[in-house]
C-alpha positions as CSV (number, residue, x, y, z in Angstrom):
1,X,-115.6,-88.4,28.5
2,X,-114.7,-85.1,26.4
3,X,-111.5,-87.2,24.8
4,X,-113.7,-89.9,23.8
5,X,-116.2,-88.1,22.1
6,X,-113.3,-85.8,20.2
7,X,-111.9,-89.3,18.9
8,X,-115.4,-90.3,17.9
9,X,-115.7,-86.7,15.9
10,X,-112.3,-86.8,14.8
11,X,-112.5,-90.6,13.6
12,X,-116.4,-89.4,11.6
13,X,-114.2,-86.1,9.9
14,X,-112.2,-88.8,8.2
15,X,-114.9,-91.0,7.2
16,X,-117.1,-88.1,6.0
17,X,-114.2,-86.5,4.1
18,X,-113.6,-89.9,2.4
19,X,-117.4,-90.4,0.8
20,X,-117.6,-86.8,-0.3
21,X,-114.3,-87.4,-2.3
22,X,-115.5,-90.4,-3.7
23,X,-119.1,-88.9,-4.8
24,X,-117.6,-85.6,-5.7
25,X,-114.5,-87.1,-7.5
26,X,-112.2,-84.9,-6.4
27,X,-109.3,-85.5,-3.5
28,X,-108.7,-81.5,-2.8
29,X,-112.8,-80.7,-2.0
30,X,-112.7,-83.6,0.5
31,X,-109.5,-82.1,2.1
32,X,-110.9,-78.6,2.6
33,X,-114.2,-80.0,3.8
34,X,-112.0,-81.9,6.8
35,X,-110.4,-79.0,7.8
36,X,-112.7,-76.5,7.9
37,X,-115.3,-79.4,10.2
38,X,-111.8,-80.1,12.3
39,X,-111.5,-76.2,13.1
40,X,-115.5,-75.9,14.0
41,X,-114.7,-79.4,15.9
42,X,-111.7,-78.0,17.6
43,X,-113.5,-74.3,18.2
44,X,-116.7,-76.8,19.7
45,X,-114.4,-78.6,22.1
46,X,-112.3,-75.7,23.6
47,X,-115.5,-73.5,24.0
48,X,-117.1,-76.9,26.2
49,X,-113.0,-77.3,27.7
50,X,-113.9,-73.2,28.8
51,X,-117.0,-74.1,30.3
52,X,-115.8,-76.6,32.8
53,X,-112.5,-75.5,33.8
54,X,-114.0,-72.1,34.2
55,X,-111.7,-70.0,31.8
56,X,-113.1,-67.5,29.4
57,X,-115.3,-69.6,26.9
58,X,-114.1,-67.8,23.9
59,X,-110.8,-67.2,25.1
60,X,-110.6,-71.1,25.5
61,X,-112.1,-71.4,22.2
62,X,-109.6,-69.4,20.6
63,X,-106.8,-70.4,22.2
64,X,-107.7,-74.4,21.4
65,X,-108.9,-74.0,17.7
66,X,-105.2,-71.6,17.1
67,X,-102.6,-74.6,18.8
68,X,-104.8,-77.6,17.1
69,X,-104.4,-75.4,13.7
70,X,-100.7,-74.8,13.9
71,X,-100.2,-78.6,15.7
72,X,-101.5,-79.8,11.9
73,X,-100.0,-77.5,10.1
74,X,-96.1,-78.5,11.4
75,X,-97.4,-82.0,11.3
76,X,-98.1,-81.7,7.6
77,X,-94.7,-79.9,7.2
78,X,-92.7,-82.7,8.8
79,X,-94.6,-85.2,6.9
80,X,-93.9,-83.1,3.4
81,X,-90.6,-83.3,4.4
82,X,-89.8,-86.2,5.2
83,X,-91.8,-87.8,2.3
């Protein structure tokens, strides 16, 4: 249930991002606004992943919101360079 509800959250961060950059006009606001609602999403989710597997809830929180951060971030490099 958790792993649908993080694709339904992840799938509304890209929708959301996309309106605001088309009302705003501007590409780089709507890409800051999605990753500053991805870290609060992935901060939410390893808090509620604390909760029921019983480990330290900010601990958990932490620990999901730093590994989903630096998954991205070598995503984005590999994508950089291989574009």
């Amino acid at each position: 249930m958790i792993l649908g509800v993080t694709g339904l959250w992840m799938g509304y961060e890209v929708w959301a991002s996309a309106i605001y950059s088309q009302v705003m006009g501007t590409l780089v606001k709507g890409i800051q606004v999605t990753v500053a609602v991805t870290l609060v999403a992935l901060f939410v989710f390893g808090g509620l992943k604390g909760r029921f597997t019983g480990a330290p809830i900010w601990r958990s929180a932490f620990q999901t919101t730093l590994v989903g951060a630096a998954a991205s971030g070598v995503a984005f490099l590999i994508a950089r360079a291989v574009a």
